[in-house]
mmCIF file of the N, C-alpha and C atoms, coordinates in Angstrom:
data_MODEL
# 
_entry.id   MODEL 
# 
loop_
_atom_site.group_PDB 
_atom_site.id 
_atom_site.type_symbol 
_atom_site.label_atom_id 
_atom_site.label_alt_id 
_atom_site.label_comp_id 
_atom_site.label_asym_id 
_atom_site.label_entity_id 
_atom_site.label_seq_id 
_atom_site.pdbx_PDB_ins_code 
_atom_site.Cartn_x 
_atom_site.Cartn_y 
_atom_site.Cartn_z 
_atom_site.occupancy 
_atom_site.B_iso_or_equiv 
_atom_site.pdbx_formal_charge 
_atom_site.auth_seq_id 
_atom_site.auth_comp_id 
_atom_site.auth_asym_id 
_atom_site.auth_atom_id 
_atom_site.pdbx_PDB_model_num 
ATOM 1   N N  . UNK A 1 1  ? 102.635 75.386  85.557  1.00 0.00 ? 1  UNK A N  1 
ATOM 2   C CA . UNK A 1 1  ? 103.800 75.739  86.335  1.00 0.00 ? 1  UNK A CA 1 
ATOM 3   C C  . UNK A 1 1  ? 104.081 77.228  86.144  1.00 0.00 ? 1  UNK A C  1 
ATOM 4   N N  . UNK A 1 2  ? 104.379 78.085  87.237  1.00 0.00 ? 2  UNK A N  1 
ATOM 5   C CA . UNK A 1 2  ? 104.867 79.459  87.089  1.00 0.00 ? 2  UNK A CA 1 
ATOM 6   C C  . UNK A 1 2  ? 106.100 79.707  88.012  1.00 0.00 ? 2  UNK A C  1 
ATOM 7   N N  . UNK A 1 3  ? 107.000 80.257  87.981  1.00 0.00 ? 3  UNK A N  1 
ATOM 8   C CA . UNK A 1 3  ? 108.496 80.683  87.981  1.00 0.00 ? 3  UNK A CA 1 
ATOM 9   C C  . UNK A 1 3  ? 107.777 81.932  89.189  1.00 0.00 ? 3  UNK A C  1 
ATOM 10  N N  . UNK A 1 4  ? 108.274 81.656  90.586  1.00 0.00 ? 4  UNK A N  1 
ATOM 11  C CA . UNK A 1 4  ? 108.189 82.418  91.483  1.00 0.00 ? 4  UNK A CA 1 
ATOM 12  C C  . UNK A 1 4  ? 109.357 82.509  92.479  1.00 0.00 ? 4  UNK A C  1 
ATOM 13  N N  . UNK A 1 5  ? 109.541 83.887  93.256  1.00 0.00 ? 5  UNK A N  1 
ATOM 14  C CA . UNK A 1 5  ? 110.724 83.828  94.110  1.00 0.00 ? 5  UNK A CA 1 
ATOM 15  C C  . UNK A 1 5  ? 111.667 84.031  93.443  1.00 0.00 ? 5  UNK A C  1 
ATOM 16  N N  . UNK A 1 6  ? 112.456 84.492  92.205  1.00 0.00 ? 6  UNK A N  1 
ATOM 17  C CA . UNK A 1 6  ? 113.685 84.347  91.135  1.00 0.00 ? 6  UNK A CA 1 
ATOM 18  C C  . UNK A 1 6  ? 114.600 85.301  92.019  1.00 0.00 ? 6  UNK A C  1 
ATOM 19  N N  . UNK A 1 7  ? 115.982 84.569  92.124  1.00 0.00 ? 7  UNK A N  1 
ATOM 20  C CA . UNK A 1 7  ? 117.098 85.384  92.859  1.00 0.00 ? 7  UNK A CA 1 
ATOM 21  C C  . UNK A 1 7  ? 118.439 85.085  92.146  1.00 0.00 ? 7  UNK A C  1 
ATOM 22  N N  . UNK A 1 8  ? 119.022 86.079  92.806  1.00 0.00 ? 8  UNK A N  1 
ATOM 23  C CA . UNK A 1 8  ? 120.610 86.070  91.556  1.00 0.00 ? 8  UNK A CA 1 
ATOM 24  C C  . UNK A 1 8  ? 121.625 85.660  92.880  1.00 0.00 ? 8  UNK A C  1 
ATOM 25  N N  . UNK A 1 9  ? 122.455 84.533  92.427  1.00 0.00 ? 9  UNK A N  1 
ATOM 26  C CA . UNK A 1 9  ? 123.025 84.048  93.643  1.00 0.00 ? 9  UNK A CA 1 
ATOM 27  C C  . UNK A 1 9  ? 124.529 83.372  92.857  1.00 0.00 ? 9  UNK A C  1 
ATOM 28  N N  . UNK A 1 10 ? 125.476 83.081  93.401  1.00 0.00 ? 10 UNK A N  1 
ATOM 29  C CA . UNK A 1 10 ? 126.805 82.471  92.936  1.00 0.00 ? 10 UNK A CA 1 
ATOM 30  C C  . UNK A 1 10 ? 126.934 82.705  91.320  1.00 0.00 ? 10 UNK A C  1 
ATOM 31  N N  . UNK A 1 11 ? 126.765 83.861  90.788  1.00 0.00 ? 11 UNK A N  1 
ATOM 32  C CA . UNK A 1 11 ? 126.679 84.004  89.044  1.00 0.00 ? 11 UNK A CA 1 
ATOM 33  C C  . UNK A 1 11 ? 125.574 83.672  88.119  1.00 0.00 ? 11 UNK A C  1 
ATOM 34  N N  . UNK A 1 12 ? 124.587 83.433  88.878  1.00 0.00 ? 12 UNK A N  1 
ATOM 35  C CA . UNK A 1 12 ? 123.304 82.773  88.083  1.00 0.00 ? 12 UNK A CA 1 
ATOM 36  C C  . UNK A 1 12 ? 121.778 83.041  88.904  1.00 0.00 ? 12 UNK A C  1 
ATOM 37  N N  . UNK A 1 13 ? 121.123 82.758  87.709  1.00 0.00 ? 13 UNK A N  1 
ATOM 38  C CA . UNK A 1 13 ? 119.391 83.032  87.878  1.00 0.00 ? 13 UNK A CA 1 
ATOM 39  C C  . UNK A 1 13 ? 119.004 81.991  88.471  1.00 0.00 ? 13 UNK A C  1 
ATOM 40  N N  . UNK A 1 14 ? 118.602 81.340  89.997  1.00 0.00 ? 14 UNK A N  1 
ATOM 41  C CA . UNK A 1 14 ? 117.541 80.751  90.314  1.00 0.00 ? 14 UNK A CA 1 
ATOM 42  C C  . UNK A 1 14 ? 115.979 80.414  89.960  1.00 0.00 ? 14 UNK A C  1 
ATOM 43  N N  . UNK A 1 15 ? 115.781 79.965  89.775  1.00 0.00 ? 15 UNK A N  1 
ATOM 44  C CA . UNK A 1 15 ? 114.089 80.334  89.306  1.00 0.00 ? 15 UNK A CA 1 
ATOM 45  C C  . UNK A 1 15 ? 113.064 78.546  90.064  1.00 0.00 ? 15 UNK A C  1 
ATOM 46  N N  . UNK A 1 16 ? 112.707 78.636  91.174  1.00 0.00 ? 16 UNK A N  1 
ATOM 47  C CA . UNK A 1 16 ? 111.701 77.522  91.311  1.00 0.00 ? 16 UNK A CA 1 
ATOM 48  C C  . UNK A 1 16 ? 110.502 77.506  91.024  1.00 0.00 ? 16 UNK A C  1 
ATOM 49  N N  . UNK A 1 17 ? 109.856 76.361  90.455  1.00 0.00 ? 17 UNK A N  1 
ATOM 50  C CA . UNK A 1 17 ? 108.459 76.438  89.905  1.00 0.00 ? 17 UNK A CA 1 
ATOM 51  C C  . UNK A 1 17 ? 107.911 76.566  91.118  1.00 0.00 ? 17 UNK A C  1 
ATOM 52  N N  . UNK A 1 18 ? 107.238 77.180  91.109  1.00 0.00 ? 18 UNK A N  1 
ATOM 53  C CA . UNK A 1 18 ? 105.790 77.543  92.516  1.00 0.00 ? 18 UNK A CA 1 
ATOM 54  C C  . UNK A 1 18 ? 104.666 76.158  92.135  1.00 0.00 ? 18 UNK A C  1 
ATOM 55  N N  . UNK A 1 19 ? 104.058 75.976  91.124  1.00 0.00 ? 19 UNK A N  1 
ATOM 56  C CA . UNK A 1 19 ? 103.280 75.141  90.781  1.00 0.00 ? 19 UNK A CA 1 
ATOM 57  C C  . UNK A 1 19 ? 101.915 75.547  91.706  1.00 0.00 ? 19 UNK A C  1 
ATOM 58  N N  . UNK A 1 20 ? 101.161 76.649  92.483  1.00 0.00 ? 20 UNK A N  1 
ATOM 59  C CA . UNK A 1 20 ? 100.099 77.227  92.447  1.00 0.00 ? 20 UNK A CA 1 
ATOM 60  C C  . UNK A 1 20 ? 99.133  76.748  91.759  1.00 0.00 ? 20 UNK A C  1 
ATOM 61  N N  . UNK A 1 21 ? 99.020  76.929  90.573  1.00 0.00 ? 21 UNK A N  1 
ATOM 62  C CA . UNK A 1 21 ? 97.879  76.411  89.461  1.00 0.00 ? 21 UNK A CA 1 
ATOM 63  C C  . UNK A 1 21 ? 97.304  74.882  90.255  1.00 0.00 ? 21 UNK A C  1 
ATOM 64  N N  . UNK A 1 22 ? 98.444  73.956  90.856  1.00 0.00 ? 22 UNK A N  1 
ATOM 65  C CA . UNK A 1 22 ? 98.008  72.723  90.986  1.00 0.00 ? 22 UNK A CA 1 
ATOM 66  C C  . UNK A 1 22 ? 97.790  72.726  92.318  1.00 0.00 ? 22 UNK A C  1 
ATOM 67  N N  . UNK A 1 23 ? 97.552  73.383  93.327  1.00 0.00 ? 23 UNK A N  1 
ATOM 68  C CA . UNK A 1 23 ? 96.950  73.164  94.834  1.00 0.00 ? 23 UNK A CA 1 
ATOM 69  C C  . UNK A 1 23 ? 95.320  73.333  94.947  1.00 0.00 ? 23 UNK A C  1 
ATOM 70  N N  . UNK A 1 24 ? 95.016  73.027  95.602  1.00 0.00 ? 24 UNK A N  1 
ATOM 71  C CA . UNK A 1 24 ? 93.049  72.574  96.263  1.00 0.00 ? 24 UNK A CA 1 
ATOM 72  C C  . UNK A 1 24 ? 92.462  74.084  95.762  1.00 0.00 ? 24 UNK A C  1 
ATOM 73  N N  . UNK A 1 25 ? 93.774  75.064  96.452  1.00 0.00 ? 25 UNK A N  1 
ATOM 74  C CA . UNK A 1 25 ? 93.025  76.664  96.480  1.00 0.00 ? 25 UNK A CA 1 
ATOM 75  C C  . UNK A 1 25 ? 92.451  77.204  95.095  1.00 0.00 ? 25 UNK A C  1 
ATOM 76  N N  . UNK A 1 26 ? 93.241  76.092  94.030  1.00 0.00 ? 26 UNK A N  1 
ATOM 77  C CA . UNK A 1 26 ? 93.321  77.474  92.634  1.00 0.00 ? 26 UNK A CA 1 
ATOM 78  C C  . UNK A 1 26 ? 92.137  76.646  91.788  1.00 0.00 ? 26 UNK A C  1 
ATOM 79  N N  . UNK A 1 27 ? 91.910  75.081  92.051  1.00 0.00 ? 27 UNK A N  1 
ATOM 80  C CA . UNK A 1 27 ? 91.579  74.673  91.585  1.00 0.00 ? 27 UNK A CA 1 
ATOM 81  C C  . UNK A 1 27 ? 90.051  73.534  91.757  1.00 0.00 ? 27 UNK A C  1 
ATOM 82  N N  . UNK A 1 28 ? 89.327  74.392  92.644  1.00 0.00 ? 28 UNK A N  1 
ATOM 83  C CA . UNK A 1 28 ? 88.326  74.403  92.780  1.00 0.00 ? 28 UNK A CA 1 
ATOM 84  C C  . UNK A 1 28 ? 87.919  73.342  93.888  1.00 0.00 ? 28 UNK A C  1 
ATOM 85  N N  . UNK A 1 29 ? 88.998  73.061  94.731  1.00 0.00 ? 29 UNK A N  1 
ATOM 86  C CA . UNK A 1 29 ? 89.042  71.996  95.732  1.00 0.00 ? 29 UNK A CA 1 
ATOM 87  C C  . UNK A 1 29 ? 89.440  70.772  95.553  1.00 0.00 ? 29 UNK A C  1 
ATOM 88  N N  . UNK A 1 30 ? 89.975  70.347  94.308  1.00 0.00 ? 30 UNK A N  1 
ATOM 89  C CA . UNK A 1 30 ? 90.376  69.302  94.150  1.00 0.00 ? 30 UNK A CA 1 
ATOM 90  C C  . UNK A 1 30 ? 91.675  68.726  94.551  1.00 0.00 ? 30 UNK A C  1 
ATOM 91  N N  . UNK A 1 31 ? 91.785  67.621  94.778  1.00 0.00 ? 31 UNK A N  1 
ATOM 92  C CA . UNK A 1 31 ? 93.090  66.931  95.214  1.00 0.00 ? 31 UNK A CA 1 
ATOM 93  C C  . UNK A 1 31 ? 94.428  67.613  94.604  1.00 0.00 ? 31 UNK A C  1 
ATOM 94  N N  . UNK A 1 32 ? 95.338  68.016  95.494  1.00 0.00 ? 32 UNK A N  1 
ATOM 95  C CA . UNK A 1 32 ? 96.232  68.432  95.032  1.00 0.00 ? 32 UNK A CA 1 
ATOM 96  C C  . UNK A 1 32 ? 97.255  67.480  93.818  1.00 0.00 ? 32 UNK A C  1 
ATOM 97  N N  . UNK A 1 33 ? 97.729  68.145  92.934  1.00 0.00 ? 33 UNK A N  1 
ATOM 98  C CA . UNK A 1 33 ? 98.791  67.409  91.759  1.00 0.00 ? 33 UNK A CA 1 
ATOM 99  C C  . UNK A 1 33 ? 100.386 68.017  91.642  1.00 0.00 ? 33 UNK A C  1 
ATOM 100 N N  . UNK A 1 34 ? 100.110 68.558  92.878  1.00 0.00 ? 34 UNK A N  1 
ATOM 101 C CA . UNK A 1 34 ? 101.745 69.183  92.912  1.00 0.00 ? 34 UNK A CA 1 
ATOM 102 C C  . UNK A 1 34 ? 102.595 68.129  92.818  1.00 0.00 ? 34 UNK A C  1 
ATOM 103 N N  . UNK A 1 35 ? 103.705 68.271  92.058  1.00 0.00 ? 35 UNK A N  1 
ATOM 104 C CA . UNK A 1 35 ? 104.650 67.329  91.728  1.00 0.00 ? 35 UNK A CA 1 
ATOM 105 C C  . UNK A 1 35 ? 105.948 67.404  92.265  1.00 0.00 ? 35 UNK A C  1 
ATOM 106 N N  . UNK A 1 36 ? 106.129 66.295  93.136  1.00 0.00 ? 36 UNK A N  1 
ATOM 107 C CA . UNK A 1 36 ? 107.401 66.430  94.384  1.00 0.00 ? 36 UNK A CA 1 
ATOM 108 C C  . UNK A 1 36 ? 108.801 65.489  93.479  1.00 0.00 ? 36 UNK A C  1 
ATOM 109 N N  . UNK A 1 37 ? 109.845 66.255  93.718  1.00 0.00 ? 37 UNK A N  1 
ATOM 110 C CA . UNK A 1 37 ? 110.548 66.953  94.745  1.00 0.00 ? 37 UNK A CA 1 
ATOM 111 C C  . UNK A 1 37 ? 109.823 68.177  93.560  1.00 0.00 ? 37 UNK A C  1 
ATOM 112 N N  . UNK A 1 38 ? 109.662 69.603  93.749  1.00 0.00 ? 38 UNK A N  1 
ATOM 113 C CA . UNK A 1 38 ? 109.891 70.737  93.318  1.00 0.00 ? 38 UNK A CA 1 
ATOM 114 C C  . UNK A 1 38 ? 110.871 71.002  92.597  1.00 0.00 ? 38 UNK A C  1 
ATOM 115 N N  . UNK A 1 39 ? 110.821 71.580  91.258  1.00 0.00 ? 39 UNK A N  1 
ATOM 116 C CA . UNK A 1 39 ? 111.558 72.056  90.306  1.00 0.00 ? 39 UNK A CA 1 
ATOM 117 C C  . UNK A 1 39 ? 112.698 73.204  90.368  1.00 0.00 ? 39 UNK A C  1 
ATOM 118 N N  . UNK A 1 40 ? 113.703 73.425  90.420  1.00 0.00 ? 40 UNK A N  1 
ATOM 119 C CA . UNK A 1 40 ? 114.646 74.355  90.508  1.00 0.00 ? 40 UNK A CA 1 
ATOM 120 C C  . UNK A 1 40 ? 115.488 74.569  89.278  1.00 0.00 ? 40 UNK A C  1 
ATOM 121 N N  . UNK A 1 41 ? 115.392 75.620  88.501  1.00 0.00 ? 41 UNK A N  1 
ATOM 122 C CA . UNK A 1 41 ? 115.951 76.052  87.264  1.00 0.00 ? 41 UNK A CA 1 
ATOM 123 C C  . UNK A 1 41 ? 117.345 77.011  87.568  1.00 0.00 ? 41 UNK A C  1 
ATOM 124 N N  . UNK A 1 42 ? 118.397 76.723  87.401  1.00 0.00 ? 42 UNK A N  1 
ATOM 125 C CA . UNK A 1 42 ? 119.379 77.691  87.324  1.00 0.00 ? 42 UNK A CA 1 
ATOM 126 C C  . UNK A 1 42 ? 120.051 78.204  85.922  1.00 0.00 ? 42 UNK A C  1 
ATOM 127 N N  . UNK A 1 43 ? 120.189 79.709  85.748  1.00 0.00 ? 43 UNK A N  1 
ATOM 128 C CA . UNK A 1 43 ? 120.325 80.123  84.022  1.00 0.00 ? 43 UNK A CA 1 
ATOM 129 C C  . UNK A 1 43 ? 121.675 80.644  84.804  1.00 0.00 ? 43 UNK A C  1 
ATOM 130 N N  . UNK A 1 44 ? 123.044 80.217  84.565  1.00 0.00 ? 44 UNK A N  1 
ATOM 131 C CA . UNK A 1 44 ? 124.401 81.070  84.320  1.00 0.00 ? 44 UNK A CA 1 
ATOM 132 C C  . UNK A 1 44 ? 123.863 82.222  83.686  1.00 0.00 ? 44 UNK A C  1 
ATOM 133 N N  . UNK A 1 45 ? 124.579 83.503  84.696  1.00 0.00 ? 45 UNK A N  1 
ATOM 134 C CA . UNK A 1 45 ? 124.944 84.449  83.872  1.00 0.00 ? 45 UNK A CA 1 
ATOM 135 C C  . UNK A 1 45 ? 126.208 85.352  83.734  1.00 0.00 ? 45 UNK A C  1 
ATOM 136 N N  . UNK A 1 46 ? 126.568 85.890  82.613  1.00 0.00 ? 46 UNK A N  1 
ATOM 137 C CA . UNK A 1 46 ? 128.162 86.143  82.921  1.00 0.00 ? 46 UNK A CA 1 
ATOM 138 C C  . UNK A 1 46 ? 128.108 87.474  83.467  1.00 0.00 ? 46 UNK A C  1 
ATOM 139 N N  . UNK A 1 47 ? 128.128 87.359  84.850  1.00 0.00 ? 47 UNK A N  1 
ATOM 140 C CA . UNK A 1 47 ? 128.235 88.483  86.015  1.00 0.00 ? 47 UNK A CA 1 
ATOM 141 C C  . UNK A 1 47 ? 129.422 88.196  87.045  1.00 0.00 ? 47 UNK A C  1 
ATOM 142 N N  . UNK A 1 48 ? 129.645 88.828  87.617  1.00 0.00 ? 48 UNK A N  1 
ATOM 143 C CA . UNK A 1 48 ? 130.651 88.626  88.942  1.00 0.00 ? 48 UNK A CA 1 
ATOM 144 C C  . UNK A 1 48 ? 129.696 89.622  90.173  1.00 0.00 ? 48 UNK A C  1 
ATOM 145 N N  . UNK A 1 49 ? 130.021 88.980  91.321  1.00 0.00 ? 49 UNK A N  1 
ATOM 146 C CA . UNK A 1 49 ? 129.516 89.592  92.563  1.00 0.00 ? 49 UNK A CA 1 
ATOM 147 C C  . UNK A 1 49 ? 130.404 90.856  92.242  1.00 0.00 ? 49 UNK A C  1 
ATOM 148 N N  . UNK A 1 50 ? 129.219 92.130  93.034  1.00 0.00 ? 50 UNK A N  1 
ATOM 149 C CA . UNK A 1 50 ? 129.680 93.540  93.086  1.00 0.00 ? 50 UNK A CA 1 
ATOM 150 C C  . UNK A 1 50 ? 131.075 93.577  94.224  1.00 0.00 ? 50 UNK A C  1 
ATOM 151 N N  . UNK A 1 51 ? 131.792 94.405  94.086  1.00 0.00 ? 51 UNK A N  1 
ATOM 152 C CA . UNK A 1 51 ? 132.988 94.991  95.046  1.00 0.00 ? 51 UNK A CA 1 
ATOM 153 C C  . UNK A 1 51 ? 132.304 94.951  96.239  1.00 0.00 ? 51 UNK A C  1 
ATOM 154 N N  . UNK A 1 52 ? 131.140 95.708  96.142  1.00 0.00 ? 52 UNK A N  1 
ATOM 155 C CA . UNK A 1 52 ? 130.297 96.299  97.640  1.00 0.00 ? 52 UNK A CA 1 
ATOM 156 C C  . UNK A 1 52 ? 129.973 94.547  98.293  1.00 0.00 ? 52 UNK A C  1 
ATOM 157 N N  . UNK A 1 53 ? 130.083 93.782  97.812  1.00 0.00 ? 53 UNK A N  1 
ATOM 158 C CA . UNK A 1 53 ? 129.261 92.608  98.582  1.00 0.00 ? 53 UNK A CA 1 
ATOM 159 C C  . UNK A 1 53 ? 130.064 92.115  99.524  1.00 0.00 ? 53 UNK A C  1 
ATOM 160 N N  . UNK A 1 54 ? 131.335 92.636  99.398  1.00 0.00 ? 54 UNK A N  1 
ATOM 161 C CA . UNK A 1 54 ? 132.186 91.555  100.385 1.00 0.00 ? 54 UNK A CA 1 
ATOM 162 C C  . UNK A 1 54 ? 132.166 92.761  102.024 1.00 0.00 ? 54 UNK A C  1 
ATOM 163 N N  . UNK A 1 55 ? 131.568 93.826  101.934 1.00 0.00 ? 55 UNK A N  1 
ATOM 164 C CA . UNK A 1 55 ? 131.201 94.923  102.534 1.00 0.00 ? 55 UNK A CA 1 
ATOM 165 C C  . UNK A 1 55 ? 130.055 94.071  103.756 1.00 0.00 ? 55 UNK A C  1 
ATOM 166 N N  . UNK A 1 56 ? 130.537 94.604  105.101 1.00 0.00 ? 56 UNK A N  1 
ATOM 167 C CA . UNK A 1 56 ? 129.976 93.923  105.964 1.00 0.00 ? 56 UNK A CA 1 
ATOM 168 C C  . UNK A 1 56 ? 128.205 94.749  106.373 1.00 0.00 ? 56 UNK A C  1 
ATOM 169 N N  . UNK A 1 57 ? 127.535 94.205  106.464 1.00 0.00 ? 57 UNK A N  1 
ATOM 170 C CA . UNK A 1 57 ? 126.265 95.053  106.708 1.00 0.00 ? 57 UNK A CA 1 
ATOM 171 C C  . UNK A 1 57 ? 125.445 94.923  108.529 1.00 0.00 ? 57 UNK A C  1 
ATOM 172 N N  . UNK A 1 58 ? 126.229 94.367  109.229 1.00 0.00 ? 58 UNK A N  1 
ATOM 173 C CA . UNK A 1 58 ? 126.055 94.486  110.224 1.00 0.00 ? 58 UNK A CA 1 
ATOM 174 C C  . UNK A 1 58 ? 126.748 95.147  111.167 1.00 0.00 ? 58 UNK A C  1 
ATOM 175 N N  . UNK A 1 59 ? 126.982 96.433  110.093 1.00 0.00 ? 59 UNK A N  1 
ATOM 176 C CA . UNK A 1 59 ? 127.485 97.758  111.392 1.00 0.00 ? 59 UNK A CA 1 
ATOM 177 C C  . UNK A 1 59 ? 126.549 98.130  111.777 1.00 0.00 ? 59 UNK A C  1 
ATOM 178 N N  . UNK A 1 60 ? 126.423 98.606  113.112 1.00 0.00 ? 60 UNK A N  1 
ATOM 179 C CA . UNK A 1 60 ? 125.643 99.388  113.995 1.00 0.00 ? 60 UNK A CA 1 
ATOM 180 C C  . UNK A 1 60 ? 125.175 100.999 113.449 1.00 0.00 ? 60 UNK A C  1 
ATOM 181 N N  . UNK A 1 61 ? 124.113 101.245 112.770 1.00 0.00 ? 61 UNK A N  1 
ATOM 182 C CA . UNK A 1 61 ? 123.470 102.484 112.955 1.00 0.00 ? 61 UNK A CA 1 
ATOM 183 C C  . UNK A 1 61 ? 123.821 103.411 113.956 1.00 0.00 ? 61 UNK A C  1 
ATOM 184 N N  . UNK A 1 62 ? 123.989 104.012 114.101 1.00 0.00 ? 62 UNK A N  1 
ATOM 185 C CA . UNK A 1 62 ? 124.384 105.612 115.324 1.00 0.00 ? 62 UNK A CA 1 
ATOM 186 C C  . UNK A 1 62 ? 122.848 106.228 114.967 1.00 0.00 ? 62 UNK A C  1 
ATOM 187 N N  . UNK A 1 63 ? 122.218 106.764 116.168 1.00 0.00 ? 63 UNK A N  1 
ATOM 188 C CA . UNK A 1 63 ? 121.356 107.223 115.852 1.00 0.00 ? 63 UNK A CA 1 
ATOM 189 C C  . UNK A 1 63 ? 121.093 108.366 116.325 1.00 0.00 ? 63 UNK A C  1 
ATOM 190 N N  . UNK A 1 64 ? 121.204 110.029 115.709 1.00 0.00 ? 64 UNK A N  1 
ATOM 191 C CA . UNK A 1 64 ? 121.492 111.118 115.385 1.00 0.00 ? 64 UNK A CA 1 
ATOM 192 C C  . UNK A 1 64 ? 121.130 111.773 116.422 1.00 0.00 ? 64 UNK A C  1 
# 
């Protein structure tokens, strides 16, 4: 299992196992052993969303 995609979202670390190692591609064609549903790890961390986030980002560019 390897920890791919990691994002910081509602105060905490996301982290889903990718599980790669276990598909046909990595492993020499053999039947896949990926293990369903997929793993999702969340680590609290003591953060608060930035000031800037509540900042809208779909203003219009002006272009010079």
């Amino acid at each position: 299992m390897g920890l791919d995609a990691m994002w910081v979202s509602d105060g905490a670390l996301w982290m889903p196992s990718g599980q790669i190692n276990r598909t046909p591609a990595t492993t020499g064609g053999k039947p896949s052993t990926v293990e369903y549903p997929v793993k999702l790890y969340r680590l609290p961390l003591p953060i608060k969303p930035s000031p800037r986030s509540s900042i809208s980002h779909n203003v219009p560019i002006k272009a010079i």
